[in-house]
ZADO-1210 file (C-alpha; in nm, 4 decimals, padded with zeros to 6 digits):
<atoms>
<atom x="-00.8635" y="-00.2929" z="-00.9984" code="UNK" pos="1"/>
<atom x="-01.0058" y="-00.4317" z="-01.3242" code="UNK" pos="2"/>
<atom x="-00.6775" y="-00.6540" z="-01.3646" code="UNK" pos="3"/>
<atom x="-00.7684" y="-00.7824" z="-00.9960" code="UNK" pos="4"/>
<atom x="-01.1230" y="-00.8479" z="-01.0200" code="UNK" pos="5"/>
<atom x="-01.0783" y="-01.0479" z="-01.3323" code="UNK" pos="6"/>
<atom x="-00.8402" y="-01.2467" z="-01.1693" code="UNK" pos="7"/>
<atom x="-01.0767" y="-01.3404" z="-00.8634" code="UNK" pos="8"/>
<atom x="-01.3701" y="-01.4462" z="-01.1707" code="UNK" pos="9"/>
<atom x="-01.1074" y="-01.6520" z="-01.3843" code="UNK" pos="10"/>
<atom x="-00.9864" y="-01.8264" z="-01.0564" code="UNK" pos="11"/>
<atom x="-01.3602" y="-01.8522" z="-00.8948" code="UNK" pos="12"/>
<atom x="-01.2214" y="-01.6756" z="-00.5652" code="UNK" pos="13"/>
<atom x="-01.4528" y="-01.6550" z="-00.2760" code="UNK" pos="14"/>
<atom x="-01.5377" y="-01.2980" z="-00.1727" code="UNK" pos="15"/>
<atom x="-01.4974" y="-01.2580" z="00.2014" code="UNK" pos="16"/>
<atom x="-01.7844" y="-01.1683" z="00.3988" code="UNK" pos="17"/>
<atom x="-01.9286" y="-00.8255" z="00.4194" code="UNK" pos="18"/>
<atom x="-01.7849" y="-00.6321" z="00.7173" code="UNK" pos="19"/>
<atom x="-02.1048" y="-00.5470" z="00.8906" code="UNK" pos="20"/>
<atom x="-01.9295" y="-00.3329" z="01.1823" code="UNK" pos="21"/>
<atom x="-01.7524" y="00.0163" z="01.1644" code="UNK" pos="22"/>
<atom x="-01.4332" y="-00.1028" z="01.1045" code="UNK" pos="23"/>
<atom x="-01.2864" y="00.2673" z="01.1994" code="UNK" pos="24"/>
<atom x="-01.4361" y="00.2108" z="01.5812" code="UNK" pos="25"/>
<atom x="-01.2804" y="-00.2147" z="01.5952" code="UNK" pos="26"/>
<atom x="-00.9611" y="-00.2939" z="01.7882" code="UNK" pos="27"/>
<atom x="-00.6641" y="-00.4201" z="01.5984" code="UNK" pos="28"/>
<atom x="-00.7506" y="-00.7967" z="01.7272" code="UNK" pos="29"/>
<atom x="-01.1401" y="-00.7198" z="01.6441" code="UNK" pos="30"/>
<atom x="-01.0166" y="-00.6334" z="01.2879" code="UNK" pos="31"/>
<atom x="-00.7315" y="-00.9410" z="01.2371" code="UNK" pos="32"/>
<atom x="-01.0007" y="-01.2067" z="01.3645" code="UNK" pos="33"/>
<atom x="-01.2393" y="-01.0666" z="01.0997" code="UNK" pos="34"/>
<atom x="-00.9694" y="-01.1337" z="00.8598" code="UNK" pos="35"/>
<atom x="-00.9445" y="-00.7626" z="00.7879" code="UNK" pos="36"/>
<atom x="-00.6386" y="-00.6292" z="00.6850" code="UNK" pos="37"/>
<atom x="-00.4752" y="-00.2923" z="00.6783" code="UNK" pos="38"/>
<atom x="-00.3680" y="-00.1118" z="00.3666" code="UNK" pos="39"/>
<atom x="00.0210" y="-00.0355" z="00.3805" code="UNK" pos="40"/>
<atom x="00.1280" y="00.2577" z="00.6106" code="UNK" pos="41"/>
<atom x="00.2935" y="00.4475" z="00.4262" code="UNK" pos="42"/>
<atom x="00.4869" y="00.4959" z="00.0321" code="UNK" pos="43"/>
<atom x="00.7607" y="00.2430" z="00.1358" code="UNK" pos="44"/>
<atom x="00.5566" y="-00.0353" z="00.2649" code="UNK" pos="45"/>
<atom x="00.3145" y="00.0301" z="-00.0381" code="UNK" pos="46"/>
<atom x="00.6083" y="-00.0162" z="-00.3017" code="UNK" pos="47"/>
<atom x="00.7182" y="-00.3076" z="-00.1768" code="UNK" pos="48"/>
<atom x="00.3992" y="-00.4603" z="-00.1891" code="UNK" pos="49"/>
<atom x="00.3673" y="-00.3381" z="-00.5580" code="UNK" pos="50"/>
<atom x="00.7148" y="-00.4572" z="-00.6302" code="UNK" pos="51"/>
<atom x="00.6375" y="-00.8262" z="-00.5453" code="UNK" pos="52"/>
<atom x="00.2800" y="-00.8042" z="-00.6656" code="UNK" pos="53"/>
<atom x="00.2570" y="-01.0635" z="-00.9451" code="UNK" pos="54"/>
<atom x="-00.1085" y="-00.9859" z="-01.0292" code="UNK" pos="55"/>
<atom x="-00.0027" y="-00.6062" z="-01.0826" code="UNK" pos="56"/>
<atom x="00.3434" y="-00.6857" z="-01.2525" code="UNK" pos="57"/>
<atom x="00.0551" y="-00.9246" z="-01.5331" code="UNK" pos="58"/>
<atom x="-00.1986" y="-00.6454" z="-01.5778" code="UNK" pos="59"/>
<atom x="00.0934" y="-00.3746" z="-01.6905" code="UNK" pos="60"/>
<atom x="00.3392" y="-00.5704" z="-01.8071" code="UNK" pos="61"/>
<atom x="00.6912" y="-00.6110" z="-01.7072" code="UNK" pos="62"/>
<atom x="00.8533" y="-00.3037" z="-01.8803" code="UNK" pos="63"/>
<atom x="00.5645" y="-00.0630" z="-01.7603" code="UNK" pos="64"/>
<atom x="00.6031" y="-00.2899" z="-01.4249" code="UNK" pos="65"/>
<atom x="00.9422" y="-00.2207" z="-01.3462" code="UNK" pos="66"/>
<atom x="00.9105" y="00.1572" z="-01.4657" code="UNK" pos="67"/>
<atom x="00.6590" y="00.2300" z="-01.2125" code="UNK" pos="68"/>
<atom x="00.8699" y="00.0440" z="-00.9395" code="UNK" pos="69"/>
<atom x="01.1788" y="00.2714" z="-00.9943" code="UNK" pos="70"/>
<atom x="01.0091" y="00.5690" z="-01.0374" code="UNK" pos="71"/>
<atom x="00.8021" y="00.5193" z="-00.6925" code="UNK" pos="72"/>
<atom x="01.1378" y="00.4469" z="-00.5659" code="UNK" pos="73"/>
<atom x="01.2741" y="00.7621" z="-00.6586" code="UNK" pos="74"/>
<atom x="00.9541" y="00.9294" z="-00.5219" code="UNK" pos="75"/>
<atom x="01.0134" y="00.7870" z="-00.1618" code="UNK" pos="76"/>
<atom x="01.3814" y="00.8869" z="-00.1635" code="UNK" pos="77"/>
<atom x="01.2814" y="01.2265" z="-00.2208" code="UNK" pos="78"/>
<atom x="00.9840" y="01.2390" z="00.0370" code="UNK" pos="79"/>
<atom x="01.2519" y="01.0869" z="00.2848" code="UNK" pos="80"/>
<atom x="01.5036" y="01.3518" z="00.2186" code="UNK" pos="81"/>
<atom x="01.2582" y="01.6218" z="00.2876" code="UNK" pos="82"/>
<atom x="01.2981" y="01.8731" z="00.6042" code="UNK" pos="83"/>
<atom x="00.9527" y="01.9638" z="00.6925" code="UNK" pos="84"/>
<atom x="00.8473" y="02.3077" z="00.8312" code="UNK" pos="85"/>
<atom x="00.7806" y="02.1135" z="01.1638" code="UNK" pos="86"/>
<atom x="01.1277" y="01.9736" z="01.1852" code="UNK" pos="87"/>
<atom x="01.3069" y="02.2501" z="01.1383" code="UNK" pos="88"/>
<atom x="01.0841" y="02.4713" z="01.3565" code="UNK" pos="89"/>
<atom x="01.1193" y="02.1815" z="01.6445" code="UNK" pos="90"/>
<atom x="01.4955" y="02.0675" z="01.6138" code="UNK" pos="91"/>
<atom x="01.6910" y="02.3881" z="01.4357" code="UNK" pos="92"/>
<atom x="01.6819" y="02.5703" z="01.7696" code="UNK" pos="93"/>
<atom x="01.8516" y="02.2535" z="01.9394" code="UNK" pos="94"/>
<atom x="02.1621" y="02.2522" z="01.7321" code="UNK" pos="95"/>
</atoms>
């Protein structure tokens, strides 16, 4: 976050304007013609941002960088290959 905000003084970035709304009670158009945008989904999306973030791969470095990438990685495979108490009480009984 400190990396980021850095990078908007250095660069004189414009902050956007202040949402004045609840954004929790806008529509999706509401929100995209605010110029808000969602934060990723879910792990996957959020590592792939990550992965092609130049600002973040700068603030840790490329070793550090790279480390986190593969480990997150790793951390999704396993979360994907996980049978939840819900699936197995909803599709066991079907096989």
């Amino acid at each position: 976050m400190l990396a980021a905000g850095l990078a908007g003084i250095e660069n004189e970035e414009e902050l956007p304007p202040e949402a004045s709304n609840n954004i929790f009670e806008m529509t999706d158009e509401e929100r995209r013609a605010a110029g808000i945008r969602s934060l990723p989904e879910d792990l996957y999306e959020a590592i792939e941002l990550a992965a092609s973030s130049k600002l973040l791969r700068d603030a840790l470095g490329e070793h550090v960088h790279e480390f986190l990438i593969r480990n997150k990685r790793q951390e999704w495979d396993a979360y994907k290959a996980y049978v939840t108490p819900y699936e197995l009480e909803r599709y066991l009984p079907i096989l």
